[in-house]
TORPA-4810 file (N, C-alpha, C, O; in nm, 3 decimals):
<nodes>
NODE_1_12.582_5.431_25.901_12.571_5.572_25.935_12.710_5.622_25.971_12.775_5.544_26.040_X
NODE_2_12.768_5.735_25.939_12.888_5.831_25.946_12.876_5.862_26.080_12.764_5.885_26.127_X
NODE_3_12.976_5.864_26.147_13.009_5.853_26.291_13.004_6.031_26.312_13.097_6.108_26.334_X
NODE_4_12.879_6.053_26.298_12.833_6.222_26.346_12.768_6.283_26.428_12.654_6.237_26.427_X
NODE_5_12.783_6.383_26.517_12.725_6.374_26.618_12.537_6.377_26.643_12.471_6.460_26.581_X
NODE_6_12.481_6.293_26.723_12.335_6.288_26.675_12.258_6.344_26.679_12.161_6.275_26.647_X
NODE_7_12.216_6.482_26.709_12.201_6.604_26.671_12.187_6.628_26.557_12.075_6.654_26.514_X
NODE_8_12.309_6.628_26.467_12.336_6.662_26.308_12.285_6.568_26.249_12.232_6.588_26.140_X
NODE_9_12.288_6.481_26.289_12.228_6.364_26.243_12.066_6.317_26.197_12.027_6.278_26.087_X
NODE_10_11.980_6.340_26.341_11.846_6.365_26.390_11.806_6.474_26.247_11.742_6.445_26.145_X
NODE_11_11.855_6.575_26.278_11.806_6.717_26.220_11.787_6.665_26.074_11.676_6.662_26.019_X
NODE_12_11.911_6.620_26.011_11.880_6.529_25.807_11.771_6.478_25.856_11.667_6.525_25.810_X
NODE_13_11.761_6.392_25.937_11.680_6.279_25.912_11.562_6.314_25.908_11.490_6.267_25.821_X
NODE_14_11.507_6.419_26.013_11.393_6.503_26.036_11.330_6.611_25.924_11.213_6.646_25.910_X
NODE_15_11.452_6.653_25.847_11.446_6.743_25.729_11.352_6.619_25.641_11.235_6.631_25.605_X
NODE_16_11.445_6.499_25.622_11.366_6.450_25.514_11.262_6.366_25.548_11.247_6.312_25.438_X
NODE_17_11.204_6.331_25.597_11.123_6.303_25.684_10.999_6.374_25.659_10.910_6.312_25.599_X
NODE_18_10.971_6.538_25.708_10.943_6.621_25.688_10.908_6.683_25.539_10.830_6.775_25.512_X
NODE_19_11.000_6.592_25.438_10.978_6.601_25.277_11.022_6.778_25.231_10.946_6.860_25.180_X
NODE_20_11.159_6.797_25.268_11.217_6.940_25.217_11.319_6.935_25.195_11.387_6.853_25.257_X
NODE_21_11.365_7.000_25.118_11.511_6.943_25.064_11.598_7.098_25.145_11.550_7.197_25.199_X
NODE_22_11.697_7.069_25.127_11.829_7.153_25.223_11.748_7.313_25.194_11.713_7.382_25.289_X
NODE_23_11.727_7.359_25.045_11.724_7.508_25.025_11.576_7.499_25.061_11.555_7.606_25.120_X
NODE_24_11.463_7.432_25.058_11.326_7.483_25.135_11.332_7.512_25.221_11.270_7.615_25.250_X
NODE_25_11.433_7.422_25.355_11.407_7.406_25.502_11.484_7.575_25.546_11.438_7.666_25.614_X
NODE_26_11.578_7.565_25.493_11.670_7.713_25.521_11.594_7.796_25.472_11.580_7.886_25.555_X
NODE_27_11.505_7.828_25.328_11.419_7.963_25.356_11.304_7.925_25.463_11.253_8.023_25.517_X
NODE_28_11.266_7.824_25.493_11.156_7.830_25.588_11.231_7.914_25.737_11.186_8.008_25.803_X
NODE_29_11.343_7.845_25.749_11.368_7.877_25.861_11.453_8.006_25.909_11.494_8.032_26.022_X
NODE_30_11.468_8.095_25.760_11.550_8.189_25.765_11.702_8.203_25.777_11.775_8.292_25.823_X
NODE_31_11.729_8.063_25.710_11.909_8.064_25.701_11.950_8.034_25.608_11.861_8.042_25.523_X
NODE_32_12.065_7.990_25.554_12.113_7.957_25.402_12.116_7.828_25.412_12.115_7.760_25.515_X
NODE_33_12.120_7.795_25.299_12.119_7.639_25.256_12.296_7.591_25.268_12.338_7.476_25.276_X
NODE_34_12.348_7.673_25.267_12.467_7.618_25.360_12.510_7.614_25.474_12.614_7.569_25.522_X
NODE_35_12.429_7.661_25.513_12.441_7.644_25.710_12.337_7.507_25.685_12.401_7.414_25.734_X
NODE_36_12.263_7.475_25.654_12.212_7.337_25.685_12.251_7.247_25.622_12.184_7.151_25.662_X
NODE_37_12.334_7.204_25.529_12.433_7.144_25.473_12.595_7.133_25.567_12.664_7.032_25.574_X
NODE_38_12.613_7.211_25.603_12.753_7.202_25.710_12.701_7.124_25.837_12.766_7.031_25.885_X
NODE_39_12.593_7.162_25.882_12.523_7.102_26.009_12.469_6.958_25.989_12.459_6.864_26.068_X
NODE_40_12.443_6.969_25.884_12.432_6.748_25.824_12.507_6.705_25.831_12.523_6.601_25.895_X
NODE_41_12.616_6.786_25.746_12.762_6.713_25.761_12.850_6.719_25.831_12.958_6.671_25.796_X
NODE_42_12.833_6.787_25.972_12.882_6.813_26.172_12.987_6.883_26.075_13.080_6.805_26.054_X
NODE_43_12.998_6.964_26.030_13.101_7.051_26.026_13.079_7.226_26.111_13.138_7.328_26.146_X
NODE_44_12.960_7.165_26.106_12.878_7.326_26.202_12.834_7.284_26.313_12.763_7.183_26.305_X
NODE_45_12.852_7.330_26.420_12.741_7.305_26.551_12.611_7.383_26.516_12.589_7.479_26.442_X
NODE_46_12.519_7.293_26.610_12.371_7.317_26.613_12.380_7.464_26.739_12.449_7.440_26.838_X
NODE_47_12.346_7.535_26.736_12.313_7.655_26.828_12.200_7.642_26.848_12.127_7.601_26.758_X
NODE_48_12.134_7.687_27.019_11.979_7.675_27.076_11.938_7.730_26.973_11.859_7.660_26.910_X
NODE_49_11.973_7.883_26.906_11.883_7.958_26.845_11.816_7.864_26.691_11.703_7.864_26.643_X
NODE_50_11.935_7.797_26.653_11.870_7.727_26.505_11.785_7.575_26.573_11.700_7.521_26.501_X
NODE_51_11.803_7.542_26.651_11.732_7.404_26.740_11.600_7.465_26.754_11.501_7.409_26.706_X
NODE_52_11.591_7.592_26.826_11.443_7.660_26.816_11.369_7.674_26.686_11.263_7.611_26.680_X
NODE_53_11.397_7.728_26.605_11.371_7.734_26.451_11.315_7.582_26.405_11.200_7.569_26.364_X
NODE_54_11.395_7.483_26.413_11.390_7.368_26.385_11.220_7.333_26.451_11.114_7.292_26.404_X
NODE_55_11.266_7.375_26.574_11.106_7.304_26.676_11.006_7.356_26.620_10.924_7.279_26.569_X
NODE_56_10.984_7.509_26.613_10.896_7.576_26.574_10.823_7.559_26.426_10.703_7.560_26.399_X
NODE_57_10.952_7.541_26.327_10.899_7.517_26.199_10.787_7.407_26.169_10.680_7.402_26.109_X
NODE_58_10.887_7.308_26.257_10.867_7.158_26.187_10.759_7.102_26.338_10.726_6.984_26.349_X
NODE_59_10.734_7.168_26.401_10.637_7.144_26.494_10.642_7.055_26.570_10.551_6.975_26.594_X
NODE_60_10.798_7.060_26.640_10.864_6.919_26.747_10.927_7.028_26.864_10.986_7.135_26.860_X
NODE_61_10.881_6.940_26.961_10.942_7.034_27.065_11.086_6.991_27.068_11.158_6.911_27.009_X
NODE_62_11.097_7.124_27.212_11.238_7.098_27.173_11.348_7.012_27.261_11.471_7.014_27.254_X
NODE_63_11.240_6.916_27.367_11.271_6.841_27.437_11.314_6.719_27.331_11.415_6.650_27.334_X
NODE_64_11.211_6.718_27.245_11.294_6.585_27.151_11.414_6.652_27.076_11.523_6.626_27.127_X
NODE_65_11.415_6.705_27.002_11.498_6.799_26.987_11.650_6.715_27.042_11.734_6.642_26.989_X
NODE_66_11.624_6.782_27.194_11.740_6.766_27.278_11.832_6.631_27.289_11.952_6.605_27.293_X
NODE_67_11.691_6.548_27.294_11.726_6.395_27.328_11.808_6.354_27.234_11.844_6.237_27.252_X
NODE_68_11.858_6.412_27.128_11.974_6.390_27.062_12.070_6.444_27.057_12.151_6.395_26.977_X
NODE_69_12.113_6.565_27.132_12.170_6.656_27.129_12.322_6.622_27.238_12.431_6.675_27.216_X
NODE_70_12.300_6.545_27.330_12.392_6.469_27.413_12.482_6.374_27.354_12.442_6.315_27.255_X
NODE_71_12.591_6.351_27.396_12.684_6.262_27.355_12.739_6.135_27.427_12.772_6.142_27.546_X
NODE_72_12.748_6.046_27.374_12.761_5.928_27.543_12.914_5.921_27.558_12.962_5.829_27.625_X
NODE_73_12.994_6.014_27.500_13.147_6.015_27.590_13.129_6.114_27.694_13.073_6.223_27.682_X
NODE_74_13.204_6.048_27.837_13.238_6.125_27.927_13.065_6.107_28.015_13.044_6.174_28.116_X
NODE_75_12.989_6.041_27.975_12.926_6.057_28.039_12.872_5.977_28.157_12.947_5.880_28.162_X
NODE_76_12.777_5.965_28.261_12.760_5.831_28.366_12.713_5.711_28.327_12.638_5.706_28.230_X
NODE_77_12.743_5.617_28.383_12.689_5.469_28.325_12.529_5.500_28.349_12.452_5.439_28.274_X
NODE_78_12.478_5.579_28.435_12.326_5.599_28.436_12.277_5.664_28.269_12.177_5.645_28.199_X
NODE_79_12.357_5.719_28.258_12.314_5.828_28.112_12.324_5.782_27.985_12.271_5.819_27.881_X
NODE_80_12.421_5.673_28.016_12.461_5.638_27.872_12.310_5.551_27.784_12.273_5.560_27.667_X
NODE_81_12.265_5.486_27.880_12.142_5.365_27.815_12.070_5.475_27.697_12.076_5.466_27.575_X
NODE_82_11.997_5.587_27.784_11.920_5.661_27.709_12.021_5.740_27.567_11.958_5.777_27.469_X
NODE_83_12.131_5.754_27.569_12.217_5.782_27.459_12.223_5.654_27.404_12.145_5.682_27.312_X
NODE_84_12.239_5.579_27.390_12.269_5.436_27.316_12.125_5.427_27.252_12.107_5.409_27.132_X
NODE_85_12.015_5.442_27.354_11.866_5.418_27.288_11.869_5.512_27.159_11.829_5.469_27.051_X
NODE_86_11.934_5.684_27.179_11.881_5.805_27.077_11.927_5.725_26.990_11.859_5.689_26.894_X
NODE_87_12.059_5.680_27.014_12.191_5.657_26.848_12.102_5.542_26.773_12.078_5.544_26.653_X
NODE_88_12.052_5.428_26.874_11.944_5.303_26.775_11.866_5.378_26.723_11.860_5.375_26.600_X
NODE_89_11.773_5.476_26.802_11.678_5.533_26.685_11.710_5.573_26.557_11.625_5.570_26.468_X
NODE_90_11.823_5.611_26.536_11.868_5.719_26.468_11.916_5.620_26.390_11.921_5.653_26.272_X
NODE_91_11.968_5.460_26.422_12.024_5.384_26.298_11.906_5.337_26.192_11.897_5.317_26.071_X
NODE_92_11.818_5.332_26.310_11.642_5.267_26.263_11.633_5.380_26.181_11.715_5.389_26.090_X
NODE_93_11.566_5.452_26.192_11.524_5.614_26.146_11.616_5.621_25.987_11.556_5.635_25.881_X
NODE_94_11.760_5.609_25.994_11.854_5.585_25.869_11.809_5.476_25.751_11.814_5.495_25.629_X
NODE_95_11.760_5.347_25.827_11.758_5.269_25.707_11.638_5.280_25.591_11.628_5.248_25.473_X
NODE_96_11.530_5.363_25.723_11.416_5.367_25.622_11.354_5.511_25.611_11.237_5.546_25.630_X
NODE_97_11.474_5.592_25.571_11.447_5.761_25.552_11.404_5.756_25.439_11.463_5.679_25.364_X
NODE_98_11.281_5.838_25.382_11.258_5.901_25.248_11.379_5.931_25.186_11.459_6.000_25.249_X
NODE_99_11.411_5.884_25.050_11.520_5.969_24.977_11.521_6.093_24.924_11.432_6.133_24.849_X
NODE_100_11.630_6.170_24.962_11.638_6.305_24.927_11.627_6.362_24.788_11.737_6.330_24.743_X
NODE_101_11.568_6.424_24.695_11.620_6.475_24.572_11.709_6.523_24.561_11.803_6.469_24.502_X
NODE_102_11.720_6.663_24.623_11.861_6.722_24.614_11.974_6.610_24.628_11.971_6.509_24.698_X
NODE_103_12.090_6.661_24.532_12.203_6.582_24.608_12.221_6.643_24.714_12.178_6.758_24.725_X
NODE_104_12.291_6.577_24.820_12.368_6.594_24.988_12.510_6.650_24.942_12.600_6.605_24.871_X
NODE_105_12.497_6.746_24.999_12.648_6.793_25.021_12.675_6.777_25.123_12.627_6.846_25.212_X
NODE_106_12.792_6.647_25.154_12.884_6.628_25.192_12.983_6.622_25.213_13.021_6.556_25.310_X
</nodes>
């Protein structure tokens, strides 16, 4: 996995997961298919307002949501476990994602 923040990360994984390729999920959710292509590829930050969209569409709150949304630099040795746990999910979650049709722009 590309050293991205897990957030951007979560969100692909959840897209395909979910079975939609980049231009379904953006008309579902009312944005362009290049704002969710920049945000796979952390070249965009995630904003509450598109994290909401995300919850609402795809029917995840937005507490999970969140739980990826943290970063374990700078943070307390109490905080980090549960960041180390998101990033394993997220390696797990990687190896056995549905494959995308669309190509990924990356």
């Amino acid at each position: 996995m590309s050293k991205r923040p897990l957030i951007n990360e979560a969100l692909r994984l959840l897209r395909l997961y979910c079975g939609y390729s980049q231009i379904e999920l953006a008309n579902e959710l009312g944005i362009s298919q290049s704002t969710i292509s920049e945000i796979e590829a952390s070249r965009k930050n995630v904003t509450l307002d598109i994290l909401q969209k995300y919850s609402e569409k795809l029917e995840i709150k937005m507490s999970q949501l969140l739980f990826f949304a943290e970063e374990i630099e700078d943070q307390p040795i109490g905080r980090r476990g549960k960041l180390i746990i998101a990033e394993k999910v997220l390696k797990i979650l990687e190896m056995i994602k549905p494959h995308d049709d669309q190509t990924e722009r990356t």
